[in-house]
BATOR-52227 format. One record per atom (N, C-alpha, C): atom name; residue number from 1; x, y, z negated. Coordinates in Angstrom, 1 decimal, padded with zeros to 4 digits. Each point is the difference from the previous one (the first is absolute). Layout:
BEGIN
ATOM, CA, NUM, X, Y, Z;
...
//
This chain:
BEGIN
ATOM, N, 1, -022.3, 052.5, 027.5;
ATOM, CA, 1, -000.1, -000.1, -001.4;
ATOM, C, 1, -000.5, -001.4, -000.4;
ATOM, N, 2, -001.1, -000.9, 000.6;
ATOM, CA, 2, -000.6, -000.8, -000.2;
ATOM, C, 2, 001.0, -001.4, 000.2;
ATOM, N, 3, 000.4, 000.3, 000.7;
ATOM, CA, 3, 001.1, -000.6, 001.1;
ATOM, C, 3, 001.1, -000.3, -001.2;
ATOM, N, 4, 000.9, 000.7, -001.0;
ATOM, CA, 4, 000.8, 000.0, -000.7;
ATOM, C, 4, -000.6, -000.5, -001.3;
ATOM, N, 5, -001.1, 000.2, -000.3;
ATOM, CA, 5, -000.5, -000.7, -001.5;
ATOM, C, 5, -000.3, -001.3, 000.3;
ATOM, N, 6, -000.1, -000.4, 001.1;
ATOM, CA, 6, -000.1, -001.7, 000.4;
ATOM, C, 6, 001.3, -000.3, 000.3;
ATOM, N, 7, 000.7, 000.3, 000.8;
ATOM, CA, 7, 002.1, 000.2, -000.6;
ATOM, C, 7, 000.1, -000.6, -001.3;
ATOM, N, 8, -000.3, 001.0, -000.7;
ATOM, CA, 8, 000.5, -000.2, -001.8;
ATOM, C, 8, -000.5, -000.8, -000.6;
ATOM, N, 9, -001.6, -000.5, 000.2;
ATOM, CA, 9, -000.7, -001.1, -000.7;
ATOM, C, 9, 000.8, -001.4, -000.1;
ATOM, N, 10, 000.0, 000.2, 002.1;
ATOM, CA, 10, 000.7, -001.6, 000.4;
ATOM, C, 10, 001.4, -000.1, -000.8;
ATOM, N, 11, 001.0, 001.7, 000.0;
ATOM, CA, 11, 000.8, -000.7, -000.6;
ATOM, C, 11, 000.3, -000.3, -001.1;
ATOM, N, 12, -001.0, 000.5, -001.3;
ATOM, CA, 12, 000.4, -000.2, -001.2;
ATOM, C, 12, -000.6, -001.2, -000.4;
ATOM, N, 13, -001.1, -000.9, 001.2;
ATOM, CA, 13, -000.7, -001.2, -000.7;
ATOM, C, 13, 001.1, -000.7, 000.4;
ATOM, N, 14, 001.0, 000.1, 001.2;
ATOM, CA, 14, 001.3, -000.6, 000.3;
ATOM, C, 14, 000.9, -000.2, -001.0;
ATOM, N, 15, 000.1, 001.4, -000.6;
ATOM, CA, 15, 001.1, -000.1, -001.1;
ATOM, C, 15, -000.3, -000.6, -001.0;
ATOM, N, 16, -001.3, 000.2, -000.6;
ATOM, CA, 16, -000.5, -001.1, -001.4;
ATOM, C, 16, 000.0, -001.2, 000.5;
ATOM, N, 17, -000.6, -000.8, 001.1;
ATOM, CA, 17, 000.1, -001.4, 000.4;
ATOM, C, 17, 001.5, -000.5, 000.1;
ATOM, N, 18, 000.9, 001.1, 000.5;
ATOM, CA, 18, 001.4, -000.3, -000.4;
ATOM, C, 18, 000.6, -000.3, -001.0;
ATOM, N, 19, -000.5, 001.1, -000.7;
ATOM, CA, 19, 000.3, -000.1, -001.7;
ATOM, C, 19, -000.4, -000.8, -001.1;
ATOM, N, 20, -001.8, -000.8, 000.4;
ATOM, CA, 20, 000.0, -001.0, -000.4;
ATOM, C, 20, 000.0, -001.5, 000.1;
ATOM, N, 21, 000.8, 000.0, 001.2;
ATOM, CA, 21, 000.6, -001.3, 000.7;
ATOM, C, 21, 001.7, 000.0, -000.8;
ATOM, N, 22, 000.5, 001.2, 000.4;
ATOM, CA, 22, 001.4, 000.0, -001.0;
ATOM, C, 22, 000.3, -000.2, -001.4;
ATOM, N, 23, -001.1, 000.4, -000.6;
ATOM, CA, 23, 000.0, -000.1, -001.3;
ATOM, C, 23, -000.3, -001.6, -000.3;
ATOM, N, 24, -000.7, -000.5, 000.6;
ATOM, CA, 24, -000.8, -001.7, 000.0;
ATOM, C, 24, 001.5, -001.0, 000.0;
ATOM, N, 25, 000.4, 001.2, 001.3;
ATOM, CA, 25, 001.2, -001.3, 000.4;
ATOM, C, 25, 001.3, 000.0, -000.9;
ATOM, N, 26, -000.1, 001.3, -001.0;
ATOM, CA, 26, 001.2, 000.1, -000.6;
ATOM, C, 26, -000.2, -001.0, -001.7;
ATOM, N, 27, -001.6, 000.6, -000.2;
ATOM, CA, 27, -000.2, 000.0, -001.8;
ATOM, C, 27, -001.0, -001.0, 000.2;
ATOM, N, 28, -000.9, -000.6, 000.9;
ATOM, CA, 28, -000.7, -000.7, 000.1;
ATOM, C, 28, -000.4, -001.4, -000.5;
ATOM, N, 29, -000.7, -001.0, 000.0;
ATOM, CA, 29, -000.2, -000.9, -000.1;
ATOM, C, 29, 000.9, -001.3, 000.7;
ATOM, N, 30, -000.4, 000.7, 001.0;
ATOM, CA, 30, 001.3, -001.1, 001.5;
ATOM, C, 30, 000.6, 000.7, 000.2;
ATOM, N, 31, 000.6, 001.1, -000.5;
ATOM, CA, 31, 001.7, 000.7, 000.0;
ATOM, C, 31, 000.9, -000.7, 000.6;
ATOM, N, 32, 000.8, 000.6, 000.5;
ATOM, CA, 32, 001.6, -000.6, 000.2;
ATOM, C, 32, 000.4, -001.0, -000.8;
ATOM, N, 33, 000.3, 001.3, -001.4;
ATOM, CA, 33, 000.6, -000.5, -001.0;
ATOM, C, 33, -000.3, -001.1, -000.3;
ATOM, N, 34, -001.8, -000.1, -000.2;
ATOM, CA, 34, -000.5, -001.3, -000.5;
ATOM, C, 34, 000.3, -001.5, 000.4;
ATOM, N, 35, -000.1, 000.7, 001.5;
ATOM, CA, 35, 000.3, -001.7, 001.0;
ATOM, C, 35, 001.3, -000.1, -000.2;
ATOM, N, 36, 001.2, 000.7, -000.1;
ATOM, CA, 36, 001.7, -000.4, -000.5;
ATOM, C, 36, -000.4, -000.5, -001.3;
ATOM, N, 37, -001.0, 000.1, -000.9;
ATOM, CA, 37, 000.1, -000.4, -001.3;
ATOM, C, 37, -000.7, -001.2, 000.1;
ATOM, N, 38, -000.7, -000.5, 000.8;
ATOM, CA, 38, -000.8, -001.2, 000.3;
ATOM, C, 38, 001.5, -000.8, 000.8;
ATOM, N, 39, 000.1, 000.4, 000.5;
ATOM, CA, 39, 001.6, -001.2, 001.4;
ATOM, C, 39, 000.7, 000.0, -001.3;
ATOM, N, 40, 000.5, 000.7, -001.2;
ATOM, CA, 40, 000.5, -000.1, -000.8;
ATOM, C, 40, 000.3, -001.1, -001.2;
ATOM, N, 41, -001.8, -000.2, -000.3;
ATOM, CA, 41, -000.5, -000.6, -000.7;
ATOM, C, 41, 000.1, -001.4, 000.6;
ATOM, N, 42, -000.6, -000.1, 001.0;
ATOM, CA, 42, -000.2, -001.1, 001.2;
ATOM, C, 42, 001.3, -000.5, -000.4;
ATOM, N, 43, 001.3, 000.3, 000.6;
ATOM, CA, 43, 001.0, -000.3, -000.3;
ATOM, C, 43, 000.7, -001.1, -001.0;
ATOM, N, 44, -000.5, 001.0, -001.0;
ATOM, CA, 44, 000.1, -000.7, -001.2;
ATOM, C, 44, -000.6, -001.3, -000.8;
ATOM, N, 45, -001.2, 000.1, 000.7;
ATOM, CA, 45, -001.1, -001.0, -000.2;
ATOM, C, 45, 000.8, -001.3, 001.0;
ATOM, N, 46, 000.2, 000.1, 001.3;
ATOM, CA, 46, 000.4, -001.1, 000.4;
ATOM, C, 46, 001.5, -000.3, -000.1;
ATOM, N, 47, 000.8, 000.7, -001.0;
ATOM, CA, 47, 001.5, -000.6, -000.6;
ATOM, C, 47, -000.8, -000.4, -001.2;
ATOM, N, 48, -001.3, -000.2, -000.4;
ATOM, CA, 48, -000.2, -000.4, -001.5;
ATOM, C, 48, -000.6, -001.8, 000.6;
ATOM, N, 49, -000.6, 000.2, 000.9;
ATOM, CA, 49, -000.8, -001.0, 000.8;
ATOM, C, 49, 001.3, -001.4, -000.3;
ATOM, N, 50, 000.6, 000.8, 001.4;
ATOM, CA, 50, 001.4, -001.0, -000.2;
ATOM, C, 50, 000.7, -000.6, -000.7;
ATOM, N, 51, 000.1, 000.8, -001.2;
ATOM, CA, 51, 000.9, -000.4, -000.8;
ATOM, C, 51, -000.8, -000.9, -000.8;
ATOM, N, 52, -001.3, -000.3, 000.0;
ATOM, CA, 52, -001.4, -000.7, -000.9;
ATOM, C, 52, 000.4, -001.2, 001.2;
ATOM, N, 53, -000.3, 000.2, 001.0;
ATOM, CA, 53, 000.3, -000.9, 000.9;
ATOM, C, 53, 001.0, -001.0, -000.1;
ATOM, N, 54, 001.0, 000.6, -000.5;
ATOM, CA, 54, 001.8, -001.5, 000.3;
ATOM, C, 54, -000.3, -000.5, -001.6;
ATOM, N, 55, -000.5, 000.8, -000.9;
ATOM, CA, 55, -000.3, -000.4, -001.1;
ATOM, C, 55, -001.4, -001.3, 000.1;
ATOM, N, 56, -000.9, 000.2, 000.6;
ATOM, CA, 56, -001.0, -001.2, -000.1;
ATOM, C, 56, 000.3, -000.8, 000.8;
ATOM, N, 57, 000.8, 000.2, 001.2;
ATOM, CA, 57, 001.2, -001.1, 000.3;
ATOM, C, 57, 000.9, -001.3, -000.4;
ATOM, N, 58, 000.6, 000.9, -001.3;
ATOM, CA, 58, 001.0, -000.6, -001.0;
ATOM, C, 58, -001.0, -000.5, -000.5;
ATOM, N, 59, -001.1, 000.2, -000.6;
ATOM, CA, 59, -000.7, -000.8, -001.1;
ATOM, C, 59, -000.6, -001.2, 000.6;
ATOM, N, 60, -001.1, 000.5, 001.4;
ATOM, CA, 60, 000.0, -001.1, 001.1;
ATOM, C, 60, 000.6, -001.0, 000.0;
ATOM, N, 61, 001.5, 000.1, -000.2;
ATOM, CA, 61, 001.0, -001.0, 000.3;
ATOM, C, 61, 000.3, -001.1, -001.2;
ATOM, N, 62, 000.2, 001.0, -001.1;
ATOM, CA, 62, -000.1, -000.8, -001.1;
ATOM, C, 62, -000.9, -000.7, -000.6;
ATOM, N, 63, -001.0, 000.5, 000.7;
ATOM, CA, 63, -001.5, -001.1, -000.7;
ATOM, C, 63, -000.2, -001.1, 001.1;
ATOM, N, 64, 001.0, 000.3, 001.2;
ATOM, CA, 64, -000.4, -000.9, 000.7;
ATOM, C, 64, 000.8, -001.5, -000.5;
ATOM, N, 65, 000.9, 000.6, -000.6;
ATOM, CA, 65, 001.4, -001.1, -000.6;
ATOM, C, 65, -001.0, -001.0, -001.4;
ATOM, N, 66, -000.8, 000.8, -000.3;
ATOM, CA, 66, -000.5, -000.8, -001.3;
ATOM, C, 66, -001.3, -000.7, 001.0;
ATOM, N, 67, -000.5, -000.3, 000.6;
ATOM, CA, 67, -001.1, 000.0, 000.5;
ATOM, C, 67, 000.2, -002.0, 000.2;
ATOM, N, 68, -001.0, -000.4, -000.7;
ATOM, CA, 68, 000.2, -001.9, 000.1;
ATOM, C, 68, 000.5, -000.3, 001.0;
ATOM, N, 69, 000.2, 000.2, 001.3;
ATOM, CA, 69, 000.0, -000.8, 001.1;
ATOM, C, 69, 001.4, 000.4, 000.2;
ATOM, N, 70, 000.8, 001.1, -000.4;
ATOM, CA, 70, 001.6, 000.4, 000.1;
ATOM, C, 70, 000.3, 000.1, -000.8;
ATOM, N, 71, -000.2, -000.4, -001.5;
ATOM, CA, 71, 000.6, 000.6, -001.2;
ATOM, C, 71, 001.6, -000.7, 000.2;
ATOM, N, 72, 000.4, 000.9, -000.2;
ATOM, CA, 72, 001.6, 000.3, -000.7;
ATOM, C, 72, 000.5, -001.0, -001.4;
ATOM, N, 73, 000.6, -000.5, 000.3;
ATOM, CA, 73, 000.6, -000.5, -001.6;
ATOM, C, 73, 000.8, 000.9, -000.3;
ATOM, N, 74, 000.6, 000.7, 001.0;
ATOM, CA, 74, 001.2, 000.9, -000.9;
ATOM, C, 74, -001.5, 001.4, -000.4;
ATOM, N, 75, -000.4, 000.5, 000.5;
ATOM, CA, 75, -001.2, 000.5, -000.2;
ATOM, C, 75, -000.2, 000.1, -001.2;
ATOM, N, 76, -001.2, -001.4, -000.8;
ATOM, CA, 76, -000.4, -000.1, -001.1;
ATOM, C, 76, 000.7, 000.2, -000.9;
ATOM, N, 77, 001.3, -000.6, -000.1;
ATOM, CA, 77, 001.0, 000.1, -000.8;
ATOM, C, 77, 000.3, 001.0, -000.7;
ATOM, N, 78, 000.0, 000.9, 001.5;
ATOM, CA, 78, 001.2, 001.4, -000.5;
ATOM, C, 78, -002.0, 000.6, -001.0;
ATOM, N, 79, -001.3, 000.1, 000.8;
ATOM, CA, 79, -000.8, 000.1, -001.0;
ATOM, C, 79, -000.5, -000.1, -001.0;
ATOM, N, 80, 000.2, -001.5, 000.0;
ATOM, CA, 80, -000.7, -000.5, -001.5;
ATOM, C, 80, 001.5, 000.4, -001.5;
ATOM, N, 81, 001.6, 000.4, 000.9;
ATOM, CA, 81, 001.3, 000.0, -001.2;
ATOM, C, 81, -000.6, 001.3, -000.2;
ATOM, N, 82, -000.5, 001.3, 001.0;
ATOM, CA, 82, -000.2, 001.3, -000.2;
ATOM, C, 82, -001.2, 000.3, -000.9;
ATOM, N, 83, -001.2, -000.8, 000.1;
ATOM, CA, 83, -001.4, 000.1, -001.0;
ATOM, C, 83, 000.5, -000.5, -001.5;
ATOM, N, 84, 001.0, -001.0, 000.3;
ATOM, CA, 84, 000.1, -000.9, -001.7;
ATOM, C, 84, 000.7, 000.7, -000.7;
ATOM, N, 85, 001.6, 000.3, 001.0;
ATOM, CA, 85, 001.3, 001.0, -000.5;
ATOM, C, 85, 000.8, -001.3, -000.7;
ATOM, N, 86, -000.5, -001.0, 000.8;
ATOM, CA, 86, 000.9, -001.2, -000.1;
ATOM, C, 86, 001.5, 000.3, 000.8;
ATOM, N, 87, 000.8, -000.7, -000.9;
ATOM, CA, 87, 001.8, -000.1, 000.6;
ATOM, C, 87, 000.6, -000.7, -000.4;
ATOM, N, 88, 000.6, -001.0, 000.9;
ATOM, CA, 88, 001.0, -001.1, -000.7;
ATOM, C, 88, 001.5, 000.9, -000.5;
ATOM, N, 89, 000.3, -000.4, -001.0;
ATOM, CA, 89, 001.3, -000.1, -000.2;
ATOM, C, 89, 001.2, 000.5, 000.9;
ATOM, N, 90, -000.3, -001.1, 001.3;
ATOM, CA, 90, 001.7, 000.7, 000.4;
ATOM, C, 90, -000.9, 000.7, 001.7;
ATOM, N, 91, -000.7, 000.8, -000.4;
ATOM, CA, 91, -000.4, 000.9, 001.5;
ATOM, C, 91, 000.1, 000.9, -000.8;
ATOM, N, 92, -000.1, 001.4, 001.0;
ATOM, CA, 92, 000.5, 001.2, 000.0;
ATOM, C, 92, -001.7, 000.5, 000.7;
ATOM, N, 93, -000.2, 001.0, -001.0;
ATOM, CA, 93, -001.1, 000.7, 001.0;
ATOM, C, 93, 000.2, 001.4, 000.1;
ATOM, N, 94, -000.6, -000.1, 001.5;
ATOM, CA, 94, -000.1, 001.7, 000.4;
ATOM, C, 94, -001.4, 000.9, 000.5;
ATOM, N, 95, -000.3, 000.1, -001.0;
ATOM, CA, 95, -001.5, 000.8, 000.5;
ATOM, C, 95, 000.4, 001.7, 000.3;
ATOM, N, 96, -001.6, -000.4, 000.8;
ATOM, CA, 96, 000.1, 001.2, 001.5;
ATOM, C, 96, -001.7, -000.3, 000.1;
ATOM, N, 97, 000.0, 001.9, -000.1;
ATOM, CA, 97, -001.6, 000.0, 000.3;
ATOM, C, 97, -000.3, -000.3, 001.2;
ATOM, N, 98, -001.6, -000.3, 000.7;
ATOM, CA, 98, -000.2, -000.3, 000.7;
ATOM, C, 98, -000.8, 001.4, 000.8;
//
């Protein structure tokens, strides 16, 4: 008899330690779900990275064009006609965001 109520004990502390290891791993904190929602996020975060990336690139580039020691004359030009909204006569302009 003694013998079987130590049976049952072990196995029902088995089944709750089961039960709340399962429930942790399903609804938990560090869930499944959560870590797919983290690699998810992650994901996203470094297509946002990147795309900030070829962007301070391009800008890199064009401040490097103004910079005294390379400045551009076609550079300032197309600049200083786009700040004034100066235009001669017989040119044609085509603006385009940057």
């Amino acid at each position: 008899m003694r013998g079987s109520r130590i049976k049952l004990t072990i196995t029902m502390i088995c089944l709750g330690a089961y039960a709340f290891f399962g429930w942790h791993a399903k609804y938990g904190a560090r869930s499944f779900s959560y870590q797919e929602s983290v690699r998810e996020r992650l994901a996203m975060v470094k297509l946002e990275r990147d795309r900030l990336k070829t962007r301070r690139q391009a800008l890199e580039a064009h401040v490097k064009l103004l910079r005294a020691e390379s400045l551009d004359a076609d550079m300032l030009d197309e600049s200083a006609r786009r700040m004034l909204g100066y235009v001669r006569p017989d040119e044609i302009v085509s603006l385009r965001d940057r």
